[in-house]
C-alpha positions in Angstrom: -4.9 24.0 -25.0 -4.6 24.4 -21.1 -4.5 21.3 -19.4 -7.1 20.0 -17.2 -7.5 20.3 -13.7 -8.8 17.6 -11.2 -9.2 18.4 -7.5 -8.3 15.0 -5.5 -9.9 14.6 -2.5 -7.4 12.6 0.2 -9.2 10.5 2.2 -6.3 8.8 3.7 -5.1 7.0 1.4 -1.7 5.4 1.5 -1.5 5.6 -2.2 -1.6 9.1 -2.7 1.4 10.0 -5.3 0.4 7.2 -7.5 -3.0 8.4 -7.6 -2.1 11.7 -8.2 0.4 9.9 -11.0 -1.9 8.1 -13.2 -4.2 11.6 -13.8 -0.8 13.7 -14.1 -0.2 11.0 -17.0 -3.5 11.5 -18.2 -2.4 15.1 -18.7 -4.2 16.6 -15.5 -2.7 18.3 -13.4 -4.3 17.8 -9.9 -4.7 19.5 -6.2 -5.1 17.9 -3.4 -6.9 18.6 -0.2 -8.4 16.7 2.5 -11.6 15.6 3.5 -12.4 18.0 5.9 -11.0 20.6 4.0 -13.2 20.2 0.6 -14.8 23.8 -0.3 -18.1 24.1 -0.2 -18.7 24.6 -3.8 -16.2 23.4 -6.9 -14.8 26.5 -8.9 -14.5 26.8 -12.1 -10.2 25.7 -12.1 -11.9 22.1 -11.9 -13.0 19.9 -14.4 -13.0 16.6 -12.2 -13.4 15.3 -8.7 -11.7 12.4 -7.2 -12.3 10.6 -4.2 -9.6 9.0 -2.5 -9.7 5.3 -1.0 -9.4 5.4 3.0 -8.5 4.0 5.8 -11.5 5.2 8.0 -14.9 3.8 7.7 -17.3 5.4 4.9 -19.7 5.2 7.6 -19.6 8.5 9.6 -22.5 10.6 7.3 -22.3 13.8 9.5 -17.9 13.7 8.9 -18.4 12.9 5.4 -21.1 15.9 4.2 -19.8 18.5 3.5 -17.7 16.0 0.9 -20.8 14.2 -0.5 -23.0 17.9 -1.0 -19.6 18.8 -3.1 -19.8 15.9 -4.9 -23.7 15.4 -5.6 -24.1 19.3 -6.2 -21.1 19.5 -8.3 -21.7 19.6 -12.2 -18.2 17.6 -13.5 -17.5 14.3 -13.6 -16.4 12.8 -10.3 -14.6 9.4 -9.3 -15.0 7.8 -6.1 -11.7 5.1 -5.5 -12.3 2.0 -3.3 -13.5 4.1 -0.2 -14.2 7.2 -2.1 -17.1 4.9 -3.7 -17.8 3.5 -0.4 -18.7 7.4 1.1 -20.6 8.0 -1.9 -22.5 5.0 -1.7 -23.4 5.0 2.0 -24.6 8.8 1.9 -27.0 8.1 -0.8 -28.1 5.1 1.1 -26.2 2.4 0.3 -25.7 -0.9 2.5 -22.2 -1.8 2.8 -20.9 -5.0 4.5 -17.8 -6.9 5.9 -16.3 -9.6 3.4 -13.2 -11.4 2.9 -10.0 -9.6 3.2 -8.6 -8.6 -0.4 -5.4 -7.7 -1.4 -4.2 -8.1 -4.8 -5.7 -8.4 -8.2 -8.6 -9.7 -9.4 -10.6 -10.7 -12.0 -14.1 -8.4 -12.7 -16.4 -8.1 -15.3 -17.1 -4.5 -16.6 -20.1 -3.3 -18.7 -18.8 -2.3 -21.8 -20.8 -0.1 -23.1 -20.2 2.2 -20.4 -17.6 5.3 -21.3 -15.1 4.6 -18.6 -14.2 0.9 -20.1 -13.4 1.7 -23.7 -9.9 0.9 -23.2 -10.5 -2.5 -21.1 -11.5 -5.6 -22.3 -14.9 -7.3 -20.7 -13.3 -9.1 -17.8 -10.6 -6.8 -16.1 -7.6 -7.3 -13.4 -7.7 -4.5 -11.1 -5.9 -4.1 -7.2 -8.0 -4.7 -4.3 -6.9 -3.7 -0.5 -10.5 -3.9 1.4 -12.7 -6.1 3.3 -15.9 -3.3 3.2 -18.2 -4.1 0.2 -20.9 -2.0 -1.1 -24.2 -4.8 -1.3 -25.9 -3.5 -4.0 -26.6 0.0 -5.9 -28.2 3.0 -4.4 -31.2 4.4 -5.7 -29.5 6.9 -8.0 -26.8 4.4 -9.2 -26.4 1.0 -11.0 -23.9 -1.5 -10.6 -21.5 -1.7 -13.6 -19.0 -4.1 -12.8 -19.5 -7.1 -10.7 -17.0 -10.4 -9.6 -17.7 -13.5 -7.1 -17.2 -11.7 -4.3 -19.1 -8.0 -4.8 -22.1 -7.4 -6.9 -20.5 -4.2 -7.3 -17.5 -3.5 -8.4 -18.1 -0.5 -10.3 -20.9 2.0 -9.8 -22.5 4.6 -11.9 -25.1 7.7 -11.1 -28.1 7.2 -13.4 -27.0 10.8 -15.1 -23.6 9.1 -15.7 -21.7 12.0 -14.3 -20.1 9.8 -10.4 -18.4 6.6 -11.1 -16.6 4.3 -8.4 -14.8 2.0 -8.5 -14.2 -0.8 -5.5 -10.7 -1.2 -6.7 -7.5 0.8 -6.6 -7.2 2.2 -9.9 -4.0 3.8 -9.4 -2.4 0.3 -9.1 -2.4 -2.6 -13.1 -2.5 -1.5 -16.5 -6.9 -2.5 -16.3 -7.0 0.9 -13.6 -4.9 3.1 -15.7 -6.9 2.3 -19.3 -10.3 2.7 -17.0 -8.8 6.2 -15.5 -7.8 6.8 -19.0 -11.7 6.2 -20.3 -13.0 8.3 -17.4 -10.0 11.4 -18.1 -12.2 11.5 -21.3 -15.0 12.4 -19.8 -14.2 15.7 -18.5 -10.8 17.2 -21.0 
């Protein structure tokens, strides 16, 4: 059996090898391009997208288009990390919001009856590194994961094909067993 493929979008990230780690664990192998250079249309090598956290602002729509047509007109599962969920988010109209500074982990409840948290148990440690939160779930999307200090943690299109995650997944043993349960929903 040939092994999967996931195309990881860098969005500046400073944790790029790890991320690119966990999926290579997962039995992916991976590609990486950047932002600006995501094609236009997914080919058929591809059986994933992830989106990278970042270190720029999910807030610049026209920049970020090209990325979020690929990702809303794509038809495999896709996984927006900490920024990556924040792009996503924004261009289908979500509000996001300045907060406390967060780095380290922390505690968050999960939903789980959802796919991606079959490995986890209900309350989860994950790495965070942000002060952006997303304020609530676009039209599109519900919240799936939620702590004191963001009602969402975890996000999910309501065709349950994009997933984000406010947290670094590539960082605890919670991110790789929810990277593990969203690997199963593409290989």
């Amino acid at each position: 059996m040939a092994n999967s493929r996931v195309l990881v979008v860098n969005n500046g990230t400073l944790s790029l090898k790890q991320l690119r780690k966990r999926f290579e664990d997962l039995g992916s192998e991976t590609d990486v391009v950047d932002a600006a250079s995501a094609p236009g249309r997914l080919d058929s090598r591809y059986q994933a997208i992830v989106l990278s956290g970042t270190k720029v602002r999910a807030y610049d729509r026209d920049y970020y288009r090209p990325l979020t047509d690929l990702v809303m007109g794509a038809k495999v599962p896709v996984f927006g990390i900490c920024g990556g969920m924040q792009i996503i988010a924004f261009a289908n109209g979500g509000e996001l919001a300045e907060g406390p500074q967060r780095v380290g982990g922390y505690e968050v409840q999960v939903d789980k009856e959802e796919p991606i948290f079959s490995y986890v148990k209900p309350t989860v440690t994950v790495f965070h590194r942000h002060t952006l939160y997303l304020q609530a779930a676009p039209a599109g999307f519900r919240s799936i994961g939620r702590s004191e200090h963001a009602p969402v943690e975890f996000l999910r299109s309501e065709d349950g094909r994009i997933f984000g995650a406010q947290a670094h997944l590539e960082f605890r043993n919670d991110g790789m067993d929810i990277l593990r349960g969203f690997a199963e929903t593409y290989q």
